[in-house]
TORRO-456766 format. One line per 10 residues: number of its first residue (from 0); their letters; for each residue x, y, z of C-alpha. Coordinates in steps of 0.05 Angstrom, whole numbers, plus 32768, in hexadecimal, padded with zeros to 4 digits. Layout:
<sites>
NUM	a	X,Y,Z; ... $
</sites>
This chain:
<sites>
0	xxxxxxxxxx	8102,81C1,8665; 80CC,81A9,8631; 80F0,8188,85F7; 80E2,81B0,85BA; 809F,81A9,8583; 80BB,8180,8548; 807F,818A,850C; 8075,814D,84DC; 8059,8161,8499; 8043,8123,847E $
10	xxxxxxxxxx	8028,812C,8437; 7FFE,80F0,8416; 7FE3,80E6,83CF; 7FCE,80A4,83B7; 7FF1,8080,83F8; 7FB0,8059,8413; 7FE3,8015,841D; 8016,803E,843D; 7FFC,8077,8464; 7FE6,8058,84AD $
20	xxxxxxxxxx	8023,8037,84AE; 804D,807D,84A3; 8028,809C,84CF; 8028,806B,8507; 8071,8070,8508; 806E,80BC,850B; 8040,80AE,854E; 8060,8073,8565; 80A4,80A0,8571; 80C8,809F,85AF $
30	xxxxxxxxxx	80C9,80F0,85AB; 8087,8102,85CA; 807F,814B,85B1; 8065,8150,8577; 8030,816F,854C; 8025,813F,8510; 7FFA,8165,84CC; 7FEA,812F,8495; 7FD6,8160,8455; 7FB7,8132,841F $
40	xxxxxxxxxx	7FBC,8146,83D4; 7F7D,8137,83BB; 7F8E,80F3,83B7; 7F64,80C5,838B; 7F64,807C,83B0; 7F4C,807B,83FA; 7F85,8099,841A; 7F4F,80D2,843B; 7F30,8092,845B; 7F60,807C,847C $
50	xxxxxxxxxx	7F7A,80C3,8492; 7F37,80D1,84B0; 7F40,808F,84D7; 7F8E,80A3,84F1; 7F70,80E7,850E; 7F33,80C0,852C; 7F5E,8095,854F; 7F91,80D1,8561; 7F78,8110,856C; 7FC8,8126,8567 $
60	xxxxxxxxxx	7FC4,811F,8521; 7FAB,815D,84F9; 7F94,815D,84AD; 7F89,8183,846E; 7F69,8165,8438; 7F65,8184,83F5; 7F31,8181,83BD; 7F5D,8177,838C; 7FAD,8167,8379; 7FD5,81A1,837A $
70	xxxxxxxxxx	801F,8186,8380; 804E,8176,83BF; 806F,81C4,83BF; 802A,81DD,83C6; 800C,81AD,83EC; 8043,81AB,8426; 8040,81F7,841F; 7FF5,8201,843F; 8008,81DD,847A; 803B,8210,848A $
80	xxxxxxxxxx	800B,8244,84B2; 7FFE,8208,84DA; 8045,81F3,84EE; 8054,81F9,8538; 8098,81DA,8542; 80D8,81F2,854B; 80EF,81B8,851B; 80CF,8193,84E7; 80C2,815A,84B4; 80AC,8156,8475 $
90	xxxxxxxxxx	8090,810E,846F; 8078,80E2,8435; 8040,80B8,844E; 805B,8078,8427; 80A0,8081,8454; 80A6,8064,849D; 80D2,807D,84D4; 80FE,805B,850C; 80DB,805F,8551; 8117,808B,8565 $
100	xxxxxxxxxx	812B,80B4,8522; 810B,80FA,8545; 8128,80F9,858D; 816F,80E4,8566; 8166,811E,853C; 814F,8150,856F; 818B,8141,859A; 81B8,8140,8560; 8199,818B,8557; 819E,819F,85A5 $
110	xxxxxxxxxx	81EC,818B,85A0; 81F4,81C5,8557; 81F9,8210,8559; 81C7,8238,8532; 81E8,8238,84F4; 81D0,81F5,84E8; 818C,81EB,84C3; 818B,81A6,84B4; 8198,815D,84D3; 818E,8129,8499 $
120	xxxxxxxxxx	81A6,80E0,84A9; 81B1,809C,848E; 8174,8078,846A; 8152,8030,8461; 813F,8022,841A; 80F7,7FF1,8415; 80C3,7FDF,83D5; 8080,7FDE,83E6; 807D,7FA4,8410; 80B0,7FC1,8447 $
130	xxxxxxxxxx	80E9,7F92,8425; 8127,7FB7,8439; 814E,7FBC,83F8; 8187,7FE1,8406; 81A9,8014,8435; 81B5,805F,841A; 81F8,8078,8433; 821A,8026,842A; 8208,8023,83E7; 8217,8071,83D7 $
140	xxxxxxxxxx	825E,805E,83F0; 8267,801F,83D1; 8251,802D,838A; 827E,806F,8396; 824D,80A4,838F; 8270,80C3,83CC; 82AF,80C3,83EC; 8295,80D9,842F; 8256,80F4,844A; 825D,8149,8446 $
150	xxxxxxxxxx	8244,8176,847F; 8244,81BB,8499; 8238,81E5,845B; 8233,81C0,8431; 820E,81EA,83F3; 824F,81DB,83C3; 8245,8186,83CB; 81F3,8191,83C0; 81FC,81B7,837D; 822C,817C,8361 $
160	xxxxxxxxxx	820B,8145,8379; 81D1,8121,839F; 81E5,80F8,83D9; 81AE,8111,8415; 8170,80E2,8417; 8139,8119,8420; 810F,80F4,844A; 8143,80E7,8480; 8142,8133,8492; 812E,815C,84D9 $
170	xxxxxxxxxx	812B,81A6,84C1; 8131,81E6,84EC; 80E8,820F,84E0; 810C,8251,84DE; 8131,8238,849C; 80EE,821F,8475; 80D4,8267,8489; 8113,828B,8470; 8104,8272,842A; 80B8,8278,8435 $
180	xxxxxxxxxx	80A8,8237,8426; 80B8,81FE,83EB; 80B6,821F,83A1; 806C,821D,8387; 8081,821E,8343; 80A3,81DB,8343; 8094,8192,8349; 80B9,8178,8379; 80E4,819A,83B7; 8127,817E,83C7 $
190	xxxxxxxxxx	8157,8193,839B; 813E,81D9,83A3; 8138,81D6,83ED; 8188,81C4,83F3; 819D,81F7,83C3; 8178,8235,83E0; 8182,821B,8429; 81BF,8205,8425; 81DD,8241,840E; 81C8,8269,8456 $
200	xxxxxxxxxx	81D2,822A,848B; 81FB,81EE,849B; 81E0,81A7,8499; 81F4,8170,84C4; 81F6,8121,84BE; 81DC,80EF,84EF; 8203,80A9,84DE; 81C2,8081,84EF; 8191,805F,84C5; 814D,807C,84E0 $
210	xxxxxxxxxx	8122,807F,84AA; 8102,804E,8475; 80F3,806C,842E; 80C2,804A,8401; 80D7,803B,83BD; 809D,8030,838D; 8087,8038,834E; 805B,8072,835B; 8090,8097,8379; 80A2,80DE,8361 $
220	xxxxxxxxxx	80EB,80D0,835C; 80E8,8098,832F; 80C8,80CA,82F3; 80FB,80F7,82F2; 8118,80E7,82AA; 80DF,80CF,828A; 80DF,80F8,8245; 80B3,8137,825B; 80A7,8131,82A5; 80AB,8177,82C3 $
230	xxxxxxxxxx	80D9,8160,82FC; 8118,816A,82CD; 8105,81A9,82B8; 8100,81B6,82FB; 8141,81A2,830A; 815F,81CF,82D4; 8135,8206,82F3; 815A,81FB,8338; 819B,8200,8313; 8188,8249,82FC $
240	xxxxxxxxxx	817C,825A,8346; 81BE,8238,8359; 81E4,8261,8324; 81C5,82A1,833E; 81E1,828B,8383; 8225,8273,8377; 8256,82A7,8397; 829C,8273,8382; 82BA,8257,834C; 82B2,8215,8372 $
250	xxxxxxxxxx	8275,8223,837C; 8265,822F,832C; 8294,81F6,831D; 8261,81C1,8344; 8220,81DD,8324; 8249,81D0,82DB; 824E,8184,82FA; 8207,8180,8308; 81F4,81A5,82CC; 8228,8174,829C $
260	xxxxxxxxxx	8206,8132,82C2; 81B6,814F,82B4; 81D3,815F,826A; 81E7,8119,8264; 819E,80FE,827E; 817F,8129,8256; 819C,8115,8216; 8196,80C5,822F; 8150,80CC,8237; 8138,80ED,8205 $
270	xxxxxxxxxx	812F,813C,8228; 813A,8161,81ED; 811F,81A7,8208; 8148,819A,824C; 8182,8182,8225; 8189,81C5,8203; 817A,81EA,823B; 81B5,81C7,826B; 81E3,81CD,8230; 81D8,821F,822A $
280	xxxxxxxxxx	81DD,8224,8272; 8220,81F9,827B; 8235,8228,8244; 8234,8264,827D; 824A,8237,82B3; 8292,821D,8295; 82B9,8214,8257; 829A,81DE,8229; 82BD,8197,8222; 82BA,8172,81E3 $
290	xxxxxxxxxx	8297,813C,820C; 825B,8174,821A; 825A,8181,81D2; 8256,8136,81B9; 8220,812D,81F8; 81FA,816F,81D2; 81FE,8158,818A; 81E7,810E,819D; 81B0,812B,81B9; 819C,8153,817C $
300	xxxxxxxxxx	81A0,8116,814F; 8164,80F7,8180; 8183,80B9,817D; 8157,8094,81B7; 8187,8076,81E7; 815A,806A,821C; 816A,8026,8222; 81B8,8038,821E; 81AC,8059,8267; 8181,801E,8284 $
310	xxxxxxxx	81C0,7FEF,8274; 81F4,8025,8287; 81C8,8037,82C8; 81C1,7FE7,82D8; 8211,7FD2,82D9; 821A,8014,8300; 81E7,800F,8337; 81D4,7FCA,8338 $
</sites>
């Protein structure tokens, strides 16, 4: 019995250093069927170069290259009539995986009922030279982030908190087509995905480290509370979805502890328009602490306290 099509998205902009590297470890796997679309996103550098010159070498490698930057949601979204697989990955081309990550996760799936959507795993941290800086779930636990590492349904622990390392993931199709793709009208994808898939099937965790994820300066994550960036918006727009979805009081009760910690990052960097709107919206979610009402009126006083976080943020996560 043929072992089943596992799909690898991988989506590029801007990664001309990185991307024959990703994608040679997407080819290089010891999990032989695959069907491998690289979508570029109108990137600027010479990133369609080198794309043209993976699929010349490998004629396994399909490509879509657009005209011009449209975002990740969209872009990962018009590869979807093309997907084939049973499974699949959505890949940054800056990120490098394990020879083995895909047959672990496949078996991992062949051993799970149908209820379960999702296989994520443990995660390498590297800068841009492949220097391995740090290892996702160790530090997680030791800087007491998390107790443990949740599975099953686990849509209550995503709304609190984020502990999954998005890359790491092996995803059944049939869940990306019950939401009918990633959100169009946001800027980035994870948080969203979790919350709206989360909600209908079970994830489950692989205790290996099988992929490496690149941390750069240019990556998306590393904007997110820069005063104005639409990812926090975004964020708070998740948060409206979640509170539409909630069906407990637990449930409500870990959307107020994402919403309180957002509040607080709002005010610290200077997010005055998210600020406001993560204060209204706790106001629905629970009752108000003094603590959420200092947070508030600091905020109002636009006291810049930027640099108050980066000290705060280094003795906590150094």
């Amino acid at each position: 019995m043929q072992d089943p099509l596992v799909t690898v998205v991988c989506v590029c902009y801007n990664h001309e250093r990185f991307v024959e590297e990703a994608i040679r470890s997407v080819l290089d796997q010891t999990y032989r069927n695959l069907q491998v679309i690289i979508v570029d996103d109108g990137s600027s550098d010479r990133s369609v170069e080198k794309i043209r010159s993976i699929h010349a070498s490998s004629r396994q490698v399909e490509y879509l290259l657009l005209e011009k930057n449209i975002g990740y949601c969209k872009a990962f979204n018009k590869t979807l009539p093309l997907m084939k697989g049973e499974f699949f990955i959505d890949f940054a081309t800056d990120d490098v995986m394990v020879p083995d990550r895909i047959e672990k996760q496949v078996r991992k799936f062949q051993s799970l009922d149908g209820s379960f959507g999702v296989v994520f795993t443990d995660a390498i941290y590297i800068d841009e030279t492949g220097f391995e800086l740090r290892h996702h779930y160790d530090y997680m636990l030791r800087k007491g982030l998390i107790e443990k590492i949740p599975e099953g349904y686990i849509y209550k622990e995503l709304l609190s908190r984020y502990f999954i390392a998005a890359p790491t993931m092996l995803t059944r199709k049939q869940v990306i087509d019950d939401l009918n793709g990633y959100d169009e009208n946001l800027s980035y994808e994870d948080f969203d995905f979790w919350v709206r898939s989360a909600i209908r099937y079970q994830y489950a965790f692989l205790n290996e480290k099988l992929t490496k994820i690149r941390k750069s300066n240019g990556s998306l994550s590393t904007g997110l509370y820069r005063a104005g960036n639409k990812l926090l918006h975004d964020t708070y727009l998740v948060c409206k979805k979640a509170q539409v979805l909630n069906r407990t009081d637990q449930e409500k009760s870990a959307l107020a502890q994402r919403v309180r910690y957002e509040l607080r990052q709002s005010v610290l960097t200077s997010n005055h328009v998210e600020a406001a709107l993560f204060y209204n919206l706790l106001r629905e979610l629970a009752p108000l602490t003094i603590t959420d009402r200092l947070t508030f009126q600091l905020g109002k006083l636009r006291v810049p306290l930027r640099s108050v976080r980066t000290i705060c943020y280094w003795l906590r996560y150094r």
